[in-house]
MDTraj code that builds the backbone (N, CA, C; nanometers):
import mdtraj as md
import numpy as np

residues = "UNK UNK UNK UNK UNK UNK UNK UNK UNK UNK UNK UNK UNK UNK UNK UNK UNK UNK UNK UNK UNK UNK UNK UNK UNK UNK UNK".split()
xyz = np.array([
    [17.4623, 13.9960, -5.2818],
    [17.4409, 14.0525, -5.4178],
    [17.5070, 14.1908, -5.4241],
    [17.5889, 14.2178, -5.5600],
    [17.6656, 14.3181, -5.5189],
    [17.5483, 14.4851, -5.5993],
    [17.5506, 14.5947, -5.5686],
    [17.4615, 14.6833, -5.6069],
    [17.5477, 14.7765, -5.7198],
    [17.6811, 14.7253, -5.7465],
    [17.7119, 14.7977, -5.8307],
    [17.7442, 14.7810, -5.9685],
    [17.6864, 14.6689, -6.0039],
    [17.6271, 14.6883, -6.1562],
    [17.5290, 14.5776, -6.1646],
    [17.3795, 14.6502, -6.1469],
    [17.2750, 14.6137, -6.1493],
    [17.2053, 14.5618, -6.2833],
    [17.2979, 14.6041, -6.3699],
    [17.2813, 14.5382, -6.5141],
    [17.3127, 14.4223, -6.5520],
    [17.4438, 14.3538, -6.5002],
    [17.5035, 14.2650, -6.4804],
    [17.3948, 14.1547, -6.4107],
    [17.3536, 14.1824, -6.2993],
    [17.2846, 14.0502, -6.2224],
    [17.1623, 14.0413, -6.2798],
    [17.0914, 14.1561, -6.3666],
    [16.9751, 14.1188, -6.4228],
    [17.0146, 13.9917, -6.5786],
    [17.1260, 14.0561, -6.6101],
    [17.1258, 13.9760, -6.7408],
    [17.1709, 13.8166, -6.6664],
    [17.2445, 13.8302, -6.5760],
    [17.3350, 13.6731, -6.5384],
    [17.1349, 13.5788, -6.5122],
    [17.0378, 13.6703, -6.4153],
    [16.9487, 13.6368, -6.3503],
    [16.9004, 13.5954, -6.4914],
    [16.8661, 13.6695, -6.5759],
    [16.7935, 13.6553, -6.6986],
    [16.8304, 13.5217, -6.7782],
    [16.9656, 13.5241, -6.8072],
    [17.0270, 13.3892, -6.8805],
    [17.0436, 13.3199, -6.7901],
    [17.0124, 13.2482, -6.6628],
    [17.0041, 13.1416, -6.6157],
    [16.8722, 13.1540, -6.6209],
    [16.7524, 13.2254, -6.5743],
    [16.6351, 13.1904, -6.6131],
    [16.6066, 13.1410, -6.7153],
    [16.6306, 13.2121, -6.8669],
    [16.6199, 13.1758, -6.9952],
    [16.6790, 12.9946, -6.9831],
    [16.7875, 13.0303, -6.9487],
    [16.8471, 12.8802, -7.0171],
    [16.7563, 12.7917, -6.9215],
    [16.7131, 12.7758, -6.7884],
    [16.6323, 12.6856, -6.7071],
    [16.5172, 12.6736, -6.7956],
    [16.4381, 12.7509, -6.8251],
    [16.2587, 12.7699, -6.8809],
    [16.2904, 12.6811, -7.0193],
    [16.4312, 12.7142, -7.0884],
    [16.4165, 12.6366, -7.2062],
    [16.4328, 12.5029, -7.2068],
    [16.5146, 12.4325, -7.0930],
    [16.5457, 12.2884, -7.0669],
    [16.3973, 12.2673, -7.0293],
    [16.3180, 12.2921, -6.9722],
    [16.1660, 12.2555, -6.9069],
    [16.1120, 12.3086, -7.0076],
    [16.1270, 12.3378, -7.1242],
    [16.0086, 12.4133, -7.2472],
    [16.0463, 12.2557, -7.3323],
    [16.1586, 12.2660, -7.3331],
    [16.1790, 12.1540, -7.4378],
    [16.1353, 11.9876, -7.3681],
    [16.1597, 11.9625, -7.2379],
    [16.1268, 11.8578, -7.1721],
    [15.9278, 11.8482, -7.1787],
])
top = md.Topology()
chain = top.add_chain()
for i, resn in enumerate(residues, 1):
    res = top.add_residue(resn, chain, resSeq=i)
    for name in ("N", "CA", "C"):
        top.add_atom(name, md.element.get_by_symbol(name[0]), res)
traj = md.Trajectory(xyz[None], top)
């Protein structure tokens, strides 16, 4: 994991979370 833009891996972390929770929200 790289430490120099920590903004970046929260949002990538965030929109693959988001998009996972919504395939299993909608299932």
């Amino acid at each position: 994991m790289q430490r120099r833009n920590p903004r970046l891996g929260l949002i990538s972390i965030c929109g693959a979370g988001g998009t996972a929770a919504a395939m299993i929200i909608e299932r």
